[in-house]
C-alpha positions as CSV (number, residue, x, y, z in Angstrom):
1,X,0.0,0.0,0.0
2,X,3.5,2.3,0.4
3,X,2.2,3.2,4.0
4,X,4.3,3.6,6.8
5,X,1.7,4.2,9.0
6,X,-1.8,4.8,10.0
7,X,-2.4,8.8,9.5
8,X,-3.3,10.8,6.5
9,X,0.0,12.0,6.0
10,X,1.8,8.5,6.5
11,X,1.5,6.9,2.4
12,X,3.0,7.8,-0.8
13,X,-0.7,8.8,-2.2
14,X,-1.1,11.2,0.5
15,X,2.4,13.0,0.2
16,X,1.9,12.5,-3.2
17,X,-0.8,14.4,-3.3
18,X,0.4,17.3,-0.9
19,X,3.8,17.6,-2.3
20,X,2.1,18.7,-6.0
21,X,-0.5,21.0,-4.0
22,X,2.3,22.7,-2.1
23,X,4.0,23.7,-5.9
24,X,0.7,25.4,-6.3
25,X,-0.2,27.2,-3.2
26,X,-2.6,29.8,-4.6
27,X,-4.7,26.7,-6.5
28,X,-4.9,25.1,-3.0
29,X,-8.8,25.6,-2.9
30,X,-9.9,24.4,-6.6
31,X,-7.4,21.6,-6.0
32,X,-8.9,20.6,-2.4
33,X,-12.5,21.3,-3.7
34,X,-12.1,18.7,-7.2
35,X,-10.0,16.1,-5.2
36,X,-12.7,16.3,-2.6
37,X,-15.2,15.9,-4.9
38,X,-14.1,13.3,-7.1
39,X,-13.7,11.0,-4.1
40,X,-17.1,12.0,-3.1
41,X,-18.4,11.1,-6.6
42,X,-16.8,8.3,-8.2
43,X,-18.2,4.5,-8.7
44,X,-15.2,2.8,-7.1
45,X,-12.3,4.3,-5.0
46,X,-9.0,3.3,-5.7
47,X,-6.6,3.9,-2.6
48,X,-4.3,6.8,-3.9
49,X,-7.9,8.8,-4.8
50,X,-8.9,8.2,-1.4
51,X,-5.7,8.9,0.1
52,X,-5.5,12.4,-1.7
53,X,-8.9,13.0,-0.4
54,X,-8.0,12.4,2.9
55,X,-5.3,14.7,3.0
56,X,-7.0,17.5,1.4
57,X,-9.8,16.9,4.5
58,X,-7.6,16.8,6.7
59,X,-5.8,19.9,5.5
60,X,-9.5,21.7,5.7
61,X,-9.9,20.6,9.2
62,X,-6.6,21.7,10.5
63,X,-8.0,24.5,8.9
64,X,-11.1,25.0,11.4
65,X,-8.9,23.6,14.3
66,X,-5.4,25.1,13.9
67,X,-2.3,22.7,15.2
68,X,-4.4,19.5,14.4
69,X,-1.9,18.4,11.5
70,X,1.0,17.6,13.9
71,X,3.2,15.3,10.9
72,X,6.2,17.3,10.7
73,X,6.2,16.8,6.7
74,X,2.2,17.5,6.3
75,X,3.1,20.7,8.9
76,X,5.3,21.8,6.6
77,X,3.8,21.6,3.4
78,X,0.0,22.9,5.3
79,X,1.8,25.8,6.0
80,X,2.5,26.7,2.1
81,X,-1.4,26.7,1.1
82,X,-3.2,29.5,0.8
83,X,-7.0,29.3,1.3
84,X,-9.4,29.9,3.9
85,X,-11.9,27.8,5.6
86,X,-15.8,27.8,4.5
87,X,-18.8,26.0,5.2
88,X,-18.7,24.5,1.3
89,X,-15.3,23.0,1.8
90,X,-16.1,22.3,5.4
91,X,-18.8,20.0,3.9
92,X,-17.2,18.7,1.0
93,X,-13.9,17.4,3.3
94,X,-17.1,16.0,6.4
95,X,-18.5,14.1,3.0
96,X,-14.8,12.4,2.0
97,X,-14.8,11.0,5.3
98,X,-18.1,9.5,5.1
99,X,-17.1,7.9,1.6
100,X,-13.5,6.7,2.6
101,X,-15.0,4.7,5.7
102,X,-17.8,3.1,3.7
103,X,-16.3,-0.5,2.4
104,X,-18.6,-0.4,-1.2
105,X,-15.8,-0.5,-3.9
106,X,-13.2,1.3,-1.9
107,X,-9.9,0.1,-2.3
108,X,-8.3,2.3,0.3
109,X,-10.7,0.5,2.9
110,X,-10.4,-2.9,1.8
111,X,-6.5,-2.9,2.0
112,X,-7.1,-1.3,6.0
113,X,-9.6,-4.0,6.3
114,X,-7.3,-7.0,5.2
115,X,-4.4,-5.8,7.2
116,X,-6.9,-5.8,10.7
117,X,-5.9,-2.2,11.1
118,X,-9.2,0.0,10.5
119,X,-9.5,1.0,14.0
120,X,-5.7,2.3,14.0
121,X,-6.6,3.8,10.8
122,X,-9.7,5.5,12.5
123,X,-8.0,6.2,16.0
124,X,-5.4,9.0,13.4
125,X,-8.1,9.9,11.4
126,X,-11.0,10.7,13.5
127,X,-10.1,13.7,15.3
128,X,-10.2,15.9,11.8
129,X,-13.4,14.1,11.1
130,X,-14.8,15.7,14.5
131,X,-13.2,19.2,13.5
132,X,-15.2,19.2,10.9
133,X,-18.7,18.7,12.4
134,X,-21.1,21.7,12.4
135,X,-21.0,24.2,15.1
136,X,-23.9,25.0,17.3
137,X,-26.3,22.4,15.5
């Protein structure tokens, strides 16, 4: 799967996926918003899709709850990209979530599944999942 382990920012397809958005800092929110989406939208999800999705969700949350990205290398490249938070991209990154954890045609969660590690997997992911749940609802 080229992960070392559990969080967002611990596979190639993650890094991947931050390293190119960090060359574009000013395209940060069209980026986040079609990666977002696409993962929200496709058929099947292959596990570098949904590992790009995860980042850019997890980039929005650290967005709502400064200091949640802790990774030194997803830190660094965070700190690069320039767009601000908003409801719309607070929903679109809450609704990659929901798709990553469902198993339907999702690679990413089949190869968590078969390695017995979806609640490590969870334990790193879920507190930008809970940064991103509406306020005062």
């Amino acid at each position: 799967m080229g992960a070392w382990g559990y969080g967002p920012f611990d596979n190639d397809g993650g890094m991947d996926f931050i390293g190119e958005l960090a060359e574009r800092p000013a395209e940060a929110e069209a980026v986040l918003r079609e990666v977002m989406a696409g993962a929200r939208e496709t058929d099947y999800l292959d596990r570098d899709d949904a590992s790009a999705a995860l980042v850019a969700a997890c980039l929005v949350a650290d967005r709502f709850s400064p200091g949640l990205i802790t990774d030194v290398n997803g830190r660094e490249y965070a700190d690069r990209l320039v767009f601000a938070p908003s409801e719309e991209l607070r929903e679109l990154a809450a609704g990659v979530f929901t798709r990553v954890y469902q198993p339907a045609d999702n690679e990413w969660y089949d190869l968590w599944d078969e390695a017995d590690a979806l609640p490590l997997v969870h334990a790193e992911h879920d507190p930008f999942q809970l940064a991103l749940a509406p306020r005062g609802r």
